[in-house]
C-alpha positions, 0 to 999 in steps of 0.5 A: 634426129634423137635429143639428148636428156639432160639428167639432174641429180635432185640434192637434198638441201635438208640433209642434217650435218653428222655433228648434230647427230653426234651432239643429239645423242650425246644429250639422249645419252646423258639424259637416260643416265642422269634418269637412271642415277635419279631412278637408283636414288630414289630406290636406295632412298626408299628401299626396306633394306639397309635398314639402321639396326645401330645407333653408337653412343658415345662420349668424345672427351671421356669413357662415361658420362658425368650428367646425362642420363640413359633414359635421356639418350635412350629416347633420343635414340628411338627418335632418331631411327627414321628411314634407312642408312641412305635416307636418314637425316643426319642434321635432325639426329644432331639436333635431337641430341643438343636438345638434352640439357647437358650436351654441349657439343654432337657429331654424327655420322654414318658408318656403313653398313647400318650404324650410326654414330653419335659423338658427344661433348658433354658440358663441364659444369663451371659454376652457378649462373646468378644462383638461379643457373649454370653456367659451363666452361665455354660461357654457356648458360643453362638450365640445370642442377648442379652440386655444392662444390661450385662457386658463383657467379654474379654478372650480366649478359653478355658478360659470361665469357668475360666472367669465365676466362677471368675465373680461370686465370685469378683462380690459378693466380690464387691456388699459389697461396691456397685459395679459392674463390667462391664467390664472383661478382661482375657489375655493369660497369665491369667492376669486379669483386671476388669472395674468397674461401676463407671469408675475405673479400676482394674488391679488384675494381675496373681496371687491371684486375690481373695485376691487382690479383698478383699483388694481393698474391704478393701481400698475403703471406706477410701483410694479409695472412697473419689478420685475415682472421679478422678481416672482412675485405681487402681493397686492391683499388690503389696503385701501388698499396691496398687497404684492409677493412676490419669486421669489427667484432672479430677484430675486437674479440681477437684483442680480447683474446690477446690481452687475456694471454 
């Protein structure tokens, strides 16, 4: 009597599921590309070629340039041609160029395939800072030589953007009866004073120094002008009026004058 085998199948309770291998090569796959987009970079980075044979000065606002010199640029050129058009750091070549005196403002940018390009705001100078300074047409302070031609301004910090936005409107209040201003003066209690180019000196005091400027603009032709010669500073400190203040030697000077006709 012949017994009958039983035969079993050995499963293998080990085997790994299709979707681990999907996910394993997936992660192989993007490794291996992310290897490859590092390796580029850093050859691109590193390479000798696509070397920077250009860099593009030039001024955003006007064809030339009023104050900065070539040499100065020149030297900040040279300094800013460091590593390829890929590995060159654009922030450092912006610094570089605001560290010239005169710049107020740099944009630059890489325009393929081997230039830079500098962009540059050049300051406006305003006026003079306490004699000692310049002061530009946004209220920046700085170190420079300016001409003759400029007014002053006489203030303290952080009064400078105060300072210039007041400039500008009084001035243009003023051009209507052909003056200008020569000299500003701004205190610590924000009391202002401004000399004129025809000698006289206008004290606004604290408060509403545009509508004080509108009044003596108003007074001048009539009230003002026909003395200023003998006028040493108007006082529009007063609500509805001012008061004028005689140099007295001209003032006497002009009587003689008058009588001896």
């Amino acid at each position: 009597m012949q017994r009958k085998v039983k035969k079993f199948k050995k499963q293998n309770q080990s085997r790994t599921p299709p979707s681990a291998i999907r996910n394993l090569t997936g992660w192989l796959y993007t490794i291996v590309v992310m290897m490859i987009l590092v390796g580029g970079f850093q050859w691109l980075i590193n390479t000798p070629r696509f070397p920077i044979r250009q860099i593009d000065i030039a001024e955003s606002n006007k064809t030339t340039f009023a104050h900065i010199s070539d040499t100065e640029l020149e030297q900040a050129r040279q300094d800013s041609i460091v590593g390829n058009i890929f590995s060159v750091n654009l922030n450092k070549i912006k610094a570089r160029f605001e560290q010239i005196v005169w710049v107020e403002k740099v944009e630059v940018s890489r325009v393929w395939p081997d230039t830079i390009a500098v962009r540059i705001v050049e300051r406006t100078p305003l006026a003079y800072w306490n004699d000692t300074q310049l002061i530009d047409t946004q209220g920046k302070v700085f170190d420079a030589q300016g001409d003759n031609t400029l007014p002053y301004f006489y203030g303290v910090s952080p009064n400078e953007q105060t300072m210039v936005k007041h400039f500008v409107s009084m001035q243009k209040t003023l051009s209507a009866i052909d003056l200008k201003i020569n000299k500003l003066f701004c205190d610590e209690r924000q009391a202002w004073q401004l000399s004129l180019d025809n000698g006289i000196t206008v004290k606004l005091g604290r408060d509403d120094t545009q509508n004080r400027i509108n009044r003596f603009v108003a007074y001048w032709h009539n009230e003002i002008k026909p003395q200023a010669a003998a006028i040493e500073y108007v006082d529009m400190r007063y609500r509805n009026g001012f008061a004028v203040h005689m140099n007295k030697n001209v003032a006497e000077q002009t009587a003689v004058e008058q009588q001896q006709k």
